[in-house]
C-alpha positions as CSV (number, residue, x, y, z in Angstrom):
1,X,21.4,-17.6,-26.2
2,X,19.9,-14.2,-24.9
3,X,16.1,-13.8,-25.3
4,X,14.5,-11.0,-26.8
5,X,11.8,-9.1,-25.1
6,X,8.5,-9.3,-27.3
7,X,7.2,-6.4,-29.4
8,X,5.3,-4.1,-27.6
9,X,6.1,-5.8,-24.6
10,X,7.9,-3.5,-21.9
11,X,10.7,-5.6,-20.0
12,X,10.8,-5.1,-16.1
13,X,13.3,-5.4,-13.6
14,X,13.8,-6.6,-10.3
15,X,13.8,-3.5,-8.8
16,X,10.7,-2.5,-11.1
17,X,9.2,-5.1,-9.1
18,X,10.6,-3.9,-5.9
19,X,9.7,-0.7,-6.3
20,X,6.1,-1.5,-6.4
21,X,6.4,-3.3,-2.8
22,X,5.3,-2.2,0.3
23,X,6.4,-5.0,2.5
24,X,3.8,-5.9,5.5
25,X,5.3,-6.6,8.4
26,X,2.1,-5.9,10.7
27,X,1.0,-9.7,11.7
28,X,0.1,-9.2,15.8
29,X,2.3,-11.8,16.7
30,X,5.7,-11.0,14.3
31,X,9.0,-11.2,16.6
32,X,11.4,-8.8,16.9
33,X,13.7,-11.7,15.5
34,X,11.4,-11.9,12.7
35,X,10.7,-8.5,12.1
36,X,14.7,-8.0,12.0
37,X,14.8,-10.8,9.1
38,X,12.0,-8.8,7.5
39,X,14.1,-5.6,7.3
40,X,17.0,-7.6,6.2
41,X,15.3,-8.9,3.1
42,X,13.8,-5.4,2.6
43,X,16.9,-3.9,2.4
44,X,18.8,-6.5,0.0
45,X,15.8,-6.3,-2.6
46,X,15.5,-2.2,-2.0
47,X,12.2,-2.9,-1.4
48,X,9.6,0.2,-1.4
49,X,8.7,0.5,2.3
50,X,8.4,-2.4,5.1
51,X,4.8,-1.3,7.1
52,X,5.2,-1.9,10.0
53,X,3.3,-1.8,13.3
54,X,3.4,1.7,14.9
55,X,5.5,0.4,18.3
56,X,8.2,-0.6,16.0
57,X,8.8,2.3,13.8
58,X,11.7,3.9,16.0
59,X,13.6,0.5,16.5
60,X,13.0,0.1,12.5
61,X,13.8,3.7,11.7
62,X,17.2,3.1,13.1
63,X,17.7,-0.4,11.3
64,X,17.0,0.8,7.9
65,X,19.5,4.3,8.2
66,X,21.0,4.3,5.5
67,X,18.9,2.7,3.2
68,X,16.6,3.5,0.3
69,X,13.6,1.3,2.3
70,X,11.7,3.8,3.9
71,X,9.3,3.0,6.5
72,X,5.2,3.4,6.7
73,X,2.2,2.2,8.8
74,X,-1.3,1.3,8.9
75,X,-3.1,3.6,11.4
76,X,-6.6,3.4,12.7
77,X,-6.2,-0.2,11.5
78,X,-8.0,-2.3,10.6
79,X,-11.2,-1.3,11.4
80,X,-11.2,3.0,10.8
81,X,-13.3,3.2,13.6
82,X,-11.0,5.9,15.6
83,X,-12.1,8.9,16.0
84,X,-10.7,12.3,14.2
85,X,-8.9,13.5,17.1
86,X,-7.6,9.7,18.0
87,X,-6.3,9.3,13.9
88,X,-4.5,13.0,14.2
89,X,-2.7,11.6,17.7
90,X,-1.6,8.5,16.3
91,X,-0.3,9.9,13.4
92,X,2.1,12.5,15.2
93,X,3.8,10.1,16.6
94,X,4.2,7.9,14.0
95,X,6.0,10.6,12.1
96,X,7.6,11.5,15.2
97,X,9.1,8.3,15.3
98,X,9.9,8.3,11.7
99,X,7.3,6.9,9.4
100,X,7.0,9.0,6.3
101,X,4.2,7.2,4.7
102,X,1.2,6.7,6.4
103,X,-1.7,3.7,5.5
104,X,-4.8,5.5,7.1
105,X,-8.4,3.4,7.4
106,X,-11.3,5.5,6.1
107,X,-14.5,6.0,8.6
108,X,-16.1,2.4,6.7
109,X,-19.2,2.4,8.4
110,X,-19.6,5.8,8.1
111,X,-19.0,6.0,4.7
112,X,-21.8,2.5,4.4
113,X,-24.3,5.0,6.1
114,X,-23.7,7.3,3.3
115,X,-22.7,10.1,6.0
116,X,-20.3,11.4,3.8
117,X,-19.6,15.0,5.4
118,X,-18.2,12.8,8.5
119,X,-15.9,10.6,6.1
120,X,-14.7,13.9,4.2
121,X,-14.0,15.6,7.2
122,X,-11.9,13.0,9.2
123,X,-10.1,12.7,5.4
124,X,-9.3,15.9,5.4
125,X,-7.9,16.7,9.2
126,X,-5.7,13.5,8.0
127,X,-4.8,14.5,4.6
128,X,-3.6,18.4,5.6
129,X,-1.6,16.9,8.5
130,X,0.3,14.5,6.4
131,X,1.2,16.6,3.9
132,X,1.8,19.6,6.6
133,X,4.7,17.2,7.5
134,X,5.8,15.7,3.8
135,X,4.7,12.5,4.6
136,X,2.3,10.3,1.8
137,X,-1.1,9.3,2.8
138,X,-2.8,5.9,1.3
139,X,-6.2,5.7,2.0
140,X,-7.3,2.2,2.8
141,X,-11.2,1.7,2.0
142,X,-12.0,-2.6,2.9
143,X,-13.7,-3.0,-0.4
144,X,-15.0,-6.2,0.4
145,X,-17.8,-4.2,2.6
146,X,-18.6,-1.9,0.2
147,X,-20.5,-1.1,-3.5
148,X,-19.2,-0.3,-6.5
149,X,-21.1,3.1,-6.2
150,X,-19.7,3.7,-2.6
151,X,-15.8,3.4,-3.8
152,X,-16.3,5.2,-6.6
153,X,-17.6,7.7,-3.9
154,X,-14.6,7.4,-1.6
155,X,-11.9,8.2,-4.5
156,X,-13.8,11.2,-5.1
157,X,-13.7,12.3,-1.9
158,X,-9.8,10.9,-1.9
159,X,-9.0,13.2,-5.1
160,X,-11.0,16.4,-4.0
161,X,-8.7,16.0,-0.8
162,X,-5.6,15.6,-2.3
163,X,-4.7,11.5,-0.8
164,X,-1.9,10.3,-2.3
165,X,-3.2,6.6,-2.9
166,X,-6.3,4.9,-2.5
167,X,-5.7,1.4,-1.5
168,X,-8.2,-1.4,-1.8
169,X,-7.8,-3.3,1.7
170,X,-6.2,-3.5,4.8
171,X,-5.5,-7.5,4.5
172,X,-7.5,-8.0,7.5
173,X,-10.8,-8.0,6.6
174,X,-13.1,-11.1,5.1
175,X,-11.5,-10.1,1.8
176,X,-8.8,-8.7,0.2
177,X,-7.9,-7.4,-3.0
178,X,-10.0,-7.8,-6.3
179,X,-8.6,-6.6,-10.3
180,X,-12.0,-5.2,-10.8
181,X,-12.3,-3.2,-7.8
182,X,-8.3,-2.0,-8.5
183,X,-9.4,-1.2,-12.0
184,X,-12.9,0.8,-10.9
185,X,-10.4,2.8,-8.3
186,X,-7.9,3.3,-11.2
187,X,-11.0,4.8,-13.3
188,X,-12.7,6.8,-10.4
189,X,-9.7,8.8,-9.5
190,X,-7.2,11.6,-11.6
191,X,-3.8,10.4,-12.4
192,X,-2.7,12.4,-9.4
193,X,-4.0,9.6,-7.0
194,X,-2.2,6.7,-7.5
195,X,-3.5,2.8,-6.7
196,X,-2.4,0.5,-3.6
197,X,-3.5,-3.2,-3.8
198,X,-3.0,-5.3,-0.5
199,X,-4.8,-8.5,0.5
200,X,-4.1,-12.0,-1.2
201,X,-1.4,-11.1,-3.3
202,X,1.1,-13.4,-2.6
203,X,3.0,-14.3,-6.5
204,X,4.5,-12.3,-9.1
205,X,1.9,-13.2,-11.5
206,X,-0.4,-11.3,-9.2
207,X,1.4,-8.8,-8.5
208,X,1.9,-8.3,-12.6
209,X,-1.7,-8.8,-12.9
210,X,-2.7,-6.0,-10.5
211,X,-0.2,-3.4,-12.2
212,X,-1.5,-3.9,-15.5
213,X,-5.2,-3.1,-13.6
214,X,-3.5,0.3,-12.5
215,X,-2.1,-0.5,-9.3
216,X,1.5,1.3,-8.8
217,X,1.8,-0.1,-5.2
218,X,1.1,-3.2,-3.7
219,X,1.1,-4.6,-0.1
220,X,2.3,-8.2,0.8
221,X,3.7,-10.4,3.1
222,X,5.3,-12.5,0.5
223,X,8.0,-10.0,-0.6
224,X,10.8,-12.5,-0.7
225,X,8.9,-15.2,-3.1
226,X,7.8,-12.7,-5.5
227,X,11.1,-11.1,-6.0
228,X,12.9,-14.4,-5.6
229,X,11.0,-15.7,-8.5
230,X,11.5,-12.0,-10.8
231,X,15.2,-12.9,-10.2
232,X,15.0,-15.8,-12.2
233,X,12.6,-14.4,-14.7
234,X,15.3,-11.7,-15.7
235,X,17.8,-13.5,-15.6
236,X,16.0,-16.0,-18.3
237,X,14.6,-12.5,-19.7
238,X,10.8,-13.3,-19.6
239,X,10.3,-10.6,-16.5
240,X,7.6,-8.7,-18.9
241,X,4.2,-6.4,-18.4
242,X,1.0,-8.8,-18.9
243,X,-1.9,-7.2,-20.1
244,X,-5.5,-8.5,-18.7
């Protein structure tokens, strides 16, 4: 017998889900074998975007033709410690080679000095380039080094710039993503700036939990178990929102 959803519950879909997915395909030592089985599974779920690492996007350009999975990367990763002019370079050729959306690591020990005029000024150079070339810029801030005061600080300086997203982590770092700190970002910024969580999120209750915090995107390595597992929850029709 069919199930029916829950008042005041919104149903989902798979490709809600999917949608929401920026698949991480950035691990130092992925193969090209494996990073061709990552694009593979990207493509049959119509995944958002696989990230990959910024030597692969022309080879991965090419694979995904075609497709609606469009490709981005993490830049001045994982550590934000390029400089300006170093960001700006590696950016061109990432959209040269094809990337339209572009994960880009804030200045974070700049921004832990409190040497703000630096961080809004390497923002900016990176912010007017994107968007000189169409492509989406997410912000990635490492929130396990900073306060609550100093990322409420860095969506400000995220909105007055115009970023796209402000995203809590670079998956890297000692720690990854947190609901409270995707719920402080979803509070410190205008509806125009939308929310990437990335770090640790590896099952659908997660991933369900983080979009009811305000996160519209989310980066994992564990695409294929999450949506594997919203398969079977709309087929059985229990794929629903959760509210925290």
């Amino acid at each position: 017998m069919e199930k029916q959803a829950l008042p005041g519950v919104a149903t989902l879909s798979v490709d809600d889900i999917a949608k929401m997915i920026d698949h991480s395909l950035l691990r130092p030592d992925i193969t090209q074998a494996e990073l061709a089985d990552g694009l593979a599974m990207a493509m049959h779920y119509r995944a958002a975007t696989v990230c990959v690492r910024p030597y692969d996007i022309k080879l991965v350009q090419a694979q995904l033709a075609g497709s609606s999975v469009k490709v981005s990367t993490a830049l001045a990763f994982p550590h934000g410690s390029s400089s300006t002019e170093v960001k700006l370079f590696e950016m061109e050729k990432a959209m040269d080679d094809g990337a339209t959306e572009l994960d880009v690591v804030l200045a974070i020990g700049k921004l832990m000095s409190g040497d703000y005029d630096y961080v809004e000024r390497d923002l900016r150079a990176a912010v007017e380039l994107a968007h000189a070339r169409s492509a989406i810029i997410k912000v990635i801030f490492e929130n396990c080094f900073l306060t609550r005061d100093q990322i409420v600080k860095a969506c400000q300086i995220c909105e007055a710039l115009g970023a796209d997203y402000v995203k809590t982590s670079t998956g890297y770092g000692p720690g990854g993503a947190r609901l409270e700190d995707v719920q402080l970002m979803r509070q410190s910024c205008g509806p125009q700036v939308a929310v990437k969580a990335a770090g640790g999120i590896r099952t659908l209750d997660q991933l369900l939990q983080f979009r009811a915090a305000g996160a519209r995107m989310i980066g994992t390595r564990s695409t294929q178990a999450i949506l594997e597992e919203a398969v079977v929850r709309e087929q059985a029709g229990t794929l629903r929102e959760v509210s925290l």
